[in-house]
Each structure stands twice: as structure tokens, then as C-alpha cells.
N, C-alpha and C positions, 0 to 999 in steps of 0.2 A: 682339382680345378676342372672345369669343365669347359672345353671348347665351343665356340661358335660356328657354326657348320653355315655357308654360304645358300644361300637356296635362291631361284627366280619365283616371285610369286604372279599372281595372275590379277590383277585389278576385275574381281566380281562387279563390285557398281557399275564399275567404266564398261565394261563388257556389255553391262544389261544398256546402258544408258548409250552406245553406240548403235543398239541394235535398229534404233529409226535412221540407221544412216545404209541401212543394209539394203542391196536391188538389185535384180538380176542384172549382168554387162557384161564386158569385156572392159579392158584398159581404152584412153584415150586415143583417138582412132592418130593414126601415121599423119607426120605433116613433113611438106617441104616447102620451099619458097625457093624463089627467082633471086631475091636480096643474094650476095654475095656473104654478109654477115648479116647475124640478125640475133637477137634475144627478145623474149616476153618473161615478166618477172611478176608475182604478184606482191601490188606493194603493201599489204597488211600482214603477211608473213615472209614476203623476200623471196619465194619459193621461185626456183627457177622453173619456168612451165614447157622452155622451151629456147635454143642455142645451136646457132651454127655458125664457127668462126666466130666467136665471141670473144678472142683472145689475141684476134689477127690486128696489129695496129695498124690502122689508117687514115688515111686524108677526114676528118671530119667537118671538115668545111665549115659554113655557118651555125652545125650544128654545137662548135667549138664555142659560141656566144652564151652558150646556159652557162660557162666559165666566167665570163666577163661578168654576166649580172648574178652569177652567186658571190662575187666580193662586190659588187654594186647593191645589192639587198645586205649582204651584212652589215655594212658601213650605215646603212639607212638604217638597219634596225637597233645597232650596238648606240644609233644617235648624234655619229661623227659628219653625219651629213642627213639635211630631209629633202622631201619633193621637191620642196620649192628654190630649194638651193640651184644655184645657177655655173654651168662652166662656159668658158672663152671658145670659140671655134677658134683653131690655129689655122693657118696657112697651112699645114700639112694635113688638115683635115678636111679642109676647103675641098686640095687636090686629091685626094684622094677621091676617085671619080670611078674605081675600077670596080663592075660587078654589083650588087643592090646597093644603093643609096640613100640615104635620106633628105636629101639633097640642102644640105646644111646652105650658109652664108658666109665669107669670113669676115671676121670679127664678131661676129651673133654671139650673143646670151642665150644659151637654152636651158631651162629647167632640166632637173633631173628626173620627172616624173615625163618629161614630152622626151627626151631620151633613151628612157627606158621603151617608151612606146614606139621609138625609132630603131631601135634594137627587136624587139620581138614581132611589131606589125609587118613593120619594112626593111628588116633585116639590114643594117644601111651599116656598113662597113664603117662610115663617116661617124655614126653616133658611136662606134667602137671606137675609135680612134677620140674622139671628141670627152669619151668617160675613160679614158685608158691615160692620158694628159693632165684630165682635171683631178685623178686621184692619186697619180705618183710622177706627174713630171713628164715622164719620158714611154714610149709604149713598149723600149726593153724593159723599163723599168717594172710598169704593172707587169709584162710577161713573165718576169722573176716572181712576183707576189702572185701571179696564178700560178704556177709551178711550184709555191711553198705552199699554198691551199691546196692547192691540188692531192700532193704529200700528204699533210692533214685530214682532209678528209676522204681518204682510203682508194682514191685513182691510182693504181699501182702503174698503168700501163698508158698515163699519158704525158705530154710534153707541148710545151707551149712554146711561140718565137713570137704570135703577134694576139693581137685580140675580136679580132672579127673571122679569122679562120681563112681568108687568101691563102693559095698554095707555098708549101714553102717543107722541102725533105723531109725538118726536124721535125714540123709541127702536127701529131699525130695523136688518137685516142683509141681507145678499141670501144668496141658498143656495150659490151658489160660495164665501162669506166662509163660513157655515156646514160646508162640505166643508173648506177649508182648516183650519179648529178644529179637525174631530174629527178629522182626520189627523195635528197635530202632538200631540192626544192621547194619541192609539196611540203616536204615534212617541215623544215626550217623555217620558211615566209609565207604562209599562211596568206597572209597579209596582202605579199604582192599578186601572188599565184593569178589572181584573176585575171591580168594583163596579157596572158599565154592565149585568153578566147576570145579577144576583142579582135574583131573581123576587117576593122578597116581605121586607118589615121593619117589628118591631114596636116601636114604642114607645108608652107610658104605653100599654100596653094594649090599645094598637089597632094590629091588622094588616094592611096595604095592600098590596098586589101593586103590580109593577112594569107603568107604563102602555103603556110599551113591547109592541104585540101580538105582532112578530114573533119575540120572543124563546119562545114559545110553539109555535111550527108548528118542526118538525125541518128546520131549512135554512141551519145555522152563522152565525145572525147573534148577537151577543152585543154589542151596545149600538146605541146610544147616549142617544138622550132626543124624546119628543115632547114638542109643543105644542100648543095650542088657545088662540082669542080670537074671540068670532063675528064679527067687525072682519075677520078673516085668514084663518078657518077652519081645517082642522086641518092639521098639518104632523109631519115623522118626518125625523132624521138620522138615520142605521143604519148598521152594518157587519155584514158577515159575511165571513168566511171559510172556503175548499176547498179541499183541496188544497193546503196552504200559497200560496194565492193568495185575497188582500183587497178587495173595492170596498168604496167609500163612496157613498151616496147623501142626499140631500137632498130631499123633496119637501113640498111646501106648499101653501098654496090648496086642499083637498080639503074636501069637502059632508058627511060625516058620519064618525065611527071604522071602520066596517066599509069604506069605500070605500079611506081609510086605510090599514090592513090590507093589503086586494086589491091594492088599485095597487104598492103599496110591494112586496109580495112580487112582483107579477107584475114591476116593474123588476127586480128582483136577479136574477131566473130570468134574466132577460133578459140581463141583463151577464155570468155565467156561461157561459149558453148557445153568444152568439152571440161572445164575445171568449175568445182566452189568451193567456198569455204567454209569449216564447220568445226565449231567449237567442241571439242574433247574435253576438257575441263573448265571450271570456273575457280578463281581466284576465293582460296579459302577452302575452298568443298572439299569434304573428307574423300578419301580416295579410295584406302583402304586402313584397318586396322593391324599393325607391325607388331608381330610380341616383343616384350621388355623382360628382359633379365637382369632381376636384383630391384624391380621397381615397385614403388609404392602402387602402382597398377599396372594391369596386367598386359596394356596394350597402348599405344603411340596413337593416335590418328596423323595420317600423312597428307601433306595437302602442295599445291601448287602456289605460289607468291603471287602470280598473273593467270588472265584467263589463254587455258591453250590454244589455240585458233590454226587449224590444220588444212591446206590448201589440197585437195586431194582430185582425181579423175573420178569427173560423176558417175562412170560407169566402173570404176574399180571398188563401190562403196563398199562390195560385199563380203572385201578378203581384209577389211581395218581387222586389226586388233591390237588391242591397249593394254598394257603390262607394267607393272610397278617391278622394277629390281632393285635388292637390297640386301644386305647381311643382316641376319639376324636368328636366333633374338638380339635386340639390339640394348646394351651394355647399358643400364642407369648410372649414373644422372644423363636426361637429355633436357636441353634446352628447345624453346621451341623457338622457333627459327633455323635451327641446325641441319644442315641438310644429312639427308640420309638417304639418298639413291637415286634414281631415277627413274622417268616416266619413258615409255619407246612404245610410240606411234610407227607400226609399219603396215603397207597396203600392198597390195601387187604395183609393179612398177614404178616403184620410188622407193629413194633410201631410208631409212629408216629416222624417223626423227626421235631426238631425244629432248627432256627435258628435265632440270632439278626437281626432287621432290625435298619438302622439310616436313621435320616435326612439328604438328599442330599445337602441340600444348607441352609442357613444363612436366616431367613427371621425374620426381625425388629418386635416391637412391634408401634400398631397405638402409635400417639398423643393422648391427652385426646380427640378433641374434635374428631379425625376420631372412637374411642372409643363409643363414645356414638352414634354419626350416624352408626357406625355397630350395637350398639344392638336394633337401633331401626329399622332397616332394619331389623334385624332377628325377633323383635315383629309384624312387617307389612308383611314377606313376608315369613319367613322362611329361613332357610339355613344361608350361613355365610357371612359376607360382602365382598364388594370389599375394595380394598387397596385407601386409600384417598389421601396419601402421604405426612399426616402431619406429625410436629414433633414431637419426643418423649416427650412425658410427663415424 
């Protein structure tokens, strides 16, 4: 019997085919900020670009409303409720007067689509409270069903008591919990998302512009939601995108709105600037050829299920290298689909990314006796047989 001897092999294609990604640099130049916490994430591969205190839980203020309208967009989209559907302003929504308003009625009907726009233009505590009633009764209530969403979809590190984000000990997020929101935003509601860049909304008369500043300066960001609590200071979730390419960013703990502003636009230049992205493989493409022992041929083609797409520092282009690892020769019968190793994407200054590689195609196992004429070719000559094309044993 002959054993399988472990070996790393070197992805030839991928090597030559990274080579346009190669440029003289250095890694992505040093960053700090004023933000007290802060993350940039890019949101086509998740790549963290950038984190400080991204783990710290805190006051997230209004920013705590991308919670409210991600059970307010799913309810809309699952079909249990649409636009035009209408909730009751209550007296407890009326009075609620404290901090952005939308400056509801009591007893009004409002739409849920002029709601939504009272939530993300004018951030109005009141339209919180107004959809937190009309969708579970009570605003402990919805704050229970944000705290089981929340769970669900992967906020490990937040905790809800109301639904427009007023001060209150328990109720806390961290900014990475905040980056993960607004990204399954984008991702999930499609739909609604465009409500996050609408600049201005009137109701009963009064017209308020969207708090959002960078919505404002020419630099494709188009949502998300700020906050303020003198508790916390000011904070901004935001996205923009270039070039069909999106970050997300989070920052919080900042001393005044114009600081706000600055920081937050000088982040995004920043993630723009110094990162892009760039495809390492395509979905299907042969990578490399694996040898097969005992196979009706003499080689595997290995391939990726999805296109790679690798968020990298444009000055670090020149240290990528792309590597297939695997065991082999790898043991016939193979299925294709089967995985068999993996891909590792590493550059200077970032971890090392991984990815599954599988078998491209279906390759039989010999008959006995093409079996034994392989191994004795491999005793006489080395390496792995040719395909004999007998049948299966």
C-alpha cells in the first residue's frame, strides 16, 4: 500500500493571473480618528478595513432605529403589513416630545411608508414609538422582539429597553453590532434602502431635513442614520458607494456635529483611498490540476463554487500570493463538487484569507487490474498513473 504524502502546492494560473495586481508601495498608510469607537467594513467582502473600540458597548442613540425599521422592512417585505397600511398615534406617542420629533397628532392615522420617512428623515422618537405599538402592542413588547432579532441576526453585543434609542443603562450596542445592521439592510431591503437618502420630509407642515450631514457633500454616501445623547456624544452609521464598490462605517463618541461631519467623511476618503477590491478567482475556473490516484485520469481540475473577491491595501498589491493546499494524490473515486482543500489569499498586513476549493469533474476509480498496473508504475517510475480504462472493481 502506498501512502499519501501531504504536500502545499502553489496555484501557477493564479500566480500568473495575480500578477496585474502587482505595484510598487508599502501597506495602507496609519489611521486614527477623534471617534471614541469607530469601524469601516467593506461590505462586498466584510473585510474589516479598520476598528477601534469596536467591541466597547454603548449609548447608540438614534443610531439604535436601523433596529426598529429592520423588523419594520421585514414585516413589509414577508407581506404582514405594506406602505399604505396605517397605525393610531397613542397618547403616549403624542407625549412623547423628548429630543427629534416628528411631531405626530393624537389620534392621527399615519401610513407606514410616511413613518418610515419620520424615522429615518426626522428621526422622531414619536414615529418610534407610533410603529413599536402598532406592531406589538406595547414598546416593552416590540423591545423584546428587537432583542430576539437582534439574537437572530448575529448582534452579539446588543440590548434593547426602547425603540427610538433615548437614554436608558441597559440599552446599548457596539459599532461592529451597528455595521452588521446596516449591512444586512442594504443586503435584505433592497427595496426600502433608498429612504436612508432622501434629504428632506414634510409632515403636518413642518419640514426637516435629513440629519445625516454626509449625505450633503458630493461623495456617494446615501444612508444611514445619526445619533446624539450628551451621555455618548455624537455618532453616524453611513454607507457610500464608488464604483460599484460599498464600505460601511460606524463612528461614535465625537464632541460636536461638525467634528462629526469631518471625521466621518475623512474615514470614507480613507477606505476608498487606501483599499480595493479584486477578484482572485472566478466561479468555475480551473485553478490548478490535483493528481489522482487509482483514477481513470490522471488529474482533478480544482475550482472555486463562487467568484473570489479580495479586499486588499492598494499599496500592499505586491506581496499577494495565491496558493492551493491539499492532500494528494488525491484517492479515486472523486465527486465533483467534493471539496478538496483550500485556497489562501495572503498579502502583507492582513490575515490570511481562506477559501474552499472542490473537485471540478467526476473522475472514476481504476478496475483492479488498472489498480495494480498504477502502482507498479508508480514503484518503476514514480508519480501517478495514466487512466487504463478498465472496469470498476
Amino acid at each position: 500500500m502506498i501512502a499519501r504524502l501531504p504536500f502545499q502546492h502553489v496555484c501557477k494560473a493564479l500566480m500568473v493571473a495575480c500578477a496585474s495586481l502587482l505595484a510598487v508601495g508599502s501597506p495602507a498608510e496609519a489611521l486614527d480618528t477623534s471617534a471614541k469607537q469607530a469601524i469601516i467594513v467593506d461590505y462586498q467582502t466584510g473585510t474589516v478595513l479598520f476598528e477601534k473600540n469596536a467591541d466597547e458597548p454603548v449609548h447608540p442613540a438614534s443610531m439604535s432605529k436601523l433596529m426598529t425599521l429592520y423588523v419594520l422592512f421585514e414585516r413589509l417585505k414577508s407581506g404582514m403589513l405594506s406602505l399604505d397600511d396605517e397605525f393610531l398615534v397613542s397618547q403616549n406617542a403624542w407625549a412623547l416630545n423628548e429630543g427629534s420629533t416628528m411631531f405626530v397628532d393624537i389620534g392621527e392615522r399615519l401610513r407606514v411608508e410616511d413613518l418610515i420617512r419620520g424615522i429615518i428623515v426626522q428621526s422622531g422618537n414619536d414615529a418610534c414609538l407610533v410603529v413599536a405599538e402598532g406592531i406589538s402592542g406595547t414598546e416593552q413588547a416590540f423591545a423584546e422582539l428587537m432583542n430576539e432579532k437582534a439574537k437572530e441576526i448575529g448582534l452579539t453585543n446588543s440590548h434593547f429597553v426602547n425603540s427610538h434609542g433615548l437614554e436608558h443603562p441597559e440599552h446599548l450596542m457596539t459599532v461592529r453590532d451597528l455595521a452588521t445592521l446596516s449591512k444586512r439592510l442594504i443586503s435584505e431591503f433592497p427595496e426600502y434602502y433608498h429612504y436612508f437618502s432622501e434629504r428632506e420630509f414634510v409632515h403636518n407642515g413642518i419640514k426637516q431635513g435629513n440629519r445625516n450631514p454626509l449625505l450633503y457633500r458630493d461623495m456617494g454616501v446615501d444612508g444611514l442614520k445619526t445619533g446624539h445623547l450628551s451621555v455618548s456624544g455624537y455618532g453616524l452609521a453611513a454607507s457610500a458607494e464608488r464604483n460599484n464598490r460599498r464600505v460601511i462605517l460606524v463612528a461614535h463618541g465625537m464632541e460636536s456635529m461638525q467634528q462629526r461631519a469631518d471625521e466621518s467623511a475623512a474615514l470614507i476618503e480613507w477606505a476608498f483611498r487606501e483599499f480595493d477590491n479584486f477578484t482572485i478567482a472566478k466561479a468555475g475556473q480551473t485553478l490548478e490540476e490535483a493528481p489522482v490516484w487509482y483514477g481513470r485520469e490522471d488529474t482533478v481540475p480544482l475550482v472555486v463554487e463562487q467568484d473570489v473577491v479580495a479586499t486588499l491595501p492598494r499599496a500592499a498589491r505586491k506581496s499577494v500570493e495565491v496558493k492551493a493546499v491539499f492532500n494528494g494524490p488525491i484517492p479515486a473515486p472523486i465527486q465533483k463538487g467534493q471539496q478538496i482543500g483550500k485556497l489562501v489569499i495572503s498579502a502583507a498586513e492582513i490575515s490570511p484569507i481562506e477559501v474552499p476549493i472542490y473537485a471540478g469533474a467526476d473522475v472514476e476509480r481504476l478496475g483492479m487490474f488498472g489498480r495494480v498496473a498504477a502502482a507498479l508504475k508508480h514503484l518503476l517510475f514514480g508519480g501517478t498513473a495514466e487512466a487504463t480504462g478498465e472496469a470498476g472493481a
